[in-house]
KELUMFI-603011 format. One record per residue (C-alpha): x, y, z; residue in three letters. Coordinates in steps of 0.05 Angstrom, whole numbers, plus 32768, in hexadecimal, padded with zeros to 4 digits. Example, Ala and Ser with C-alpha at 12.3 -4.5 7.8 and 13.67 -1.06 7.14 Angstrom:
80F67FA6809CAla 81117FEB808FSer 
***
This chain:
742D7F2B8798Unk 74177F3987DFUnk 74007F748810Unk 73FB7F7B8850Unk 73DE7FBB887BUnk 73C97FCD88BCUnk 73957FFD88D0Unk 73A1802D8910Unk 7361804C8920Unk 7333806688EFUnk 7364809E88D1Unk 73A4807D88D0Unk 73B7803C88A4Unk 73FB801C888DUnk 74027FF3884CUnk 74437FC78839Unk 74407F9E87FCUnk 746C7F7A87C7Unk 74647F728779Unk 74897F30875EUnk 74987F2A87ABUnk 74DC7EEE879FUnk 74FB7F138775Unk 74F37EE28731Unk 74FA7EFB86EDUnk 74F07ECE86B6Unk 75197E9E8688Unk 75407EC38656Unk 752B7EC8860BUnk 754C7E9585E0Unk 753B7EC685A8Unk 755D7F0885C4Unk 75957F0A859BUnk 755C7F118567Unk 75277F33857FUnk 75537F6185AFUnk 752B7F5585F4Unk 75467F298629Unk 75157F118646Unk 74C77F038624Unk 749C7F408628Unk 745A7F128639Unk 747A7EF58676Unk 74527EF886B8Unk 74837F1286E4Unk 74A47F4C86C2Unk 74F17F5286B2Unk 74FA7F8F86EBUnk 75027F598725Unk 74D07F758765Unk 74B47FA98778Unk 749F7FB087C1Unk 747A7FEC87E7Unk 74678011881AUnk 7428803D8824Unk 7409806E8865Unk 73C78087885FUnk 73A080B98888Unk 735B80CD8885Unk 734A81068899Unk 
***
């Protein structure tokens, strides 16, 4: 995970970030046939790949 932002002045900021920012998903179940997931639900990464973002803030 990482973020980044940038702050203007005192009203005006700009955030960019990135949830599981490479991308990885994890190894595949050997039991999915059985227990109908793909990958493990306790994984640390997630199974829906990354997520990245982009945020503007003003204060007013």
């Amino acid at each position: 995970d990482a973020e980044v932002g940038y702050t203007f002045n005192d009203n005006i900021s700009l955030v960019a970030g990135a949830q599981n920012l490479f991308d990885e998903t994890p190894d595949k179940n050997p039991w999915a046939g059985i227990v109908g997931s793909e990958y493990p639900a306790t994984s640390p990464m997630g199974f829906n790949g990354g997520f990245w973002y982009a945020r503007g803030i003003y204060s007013f």
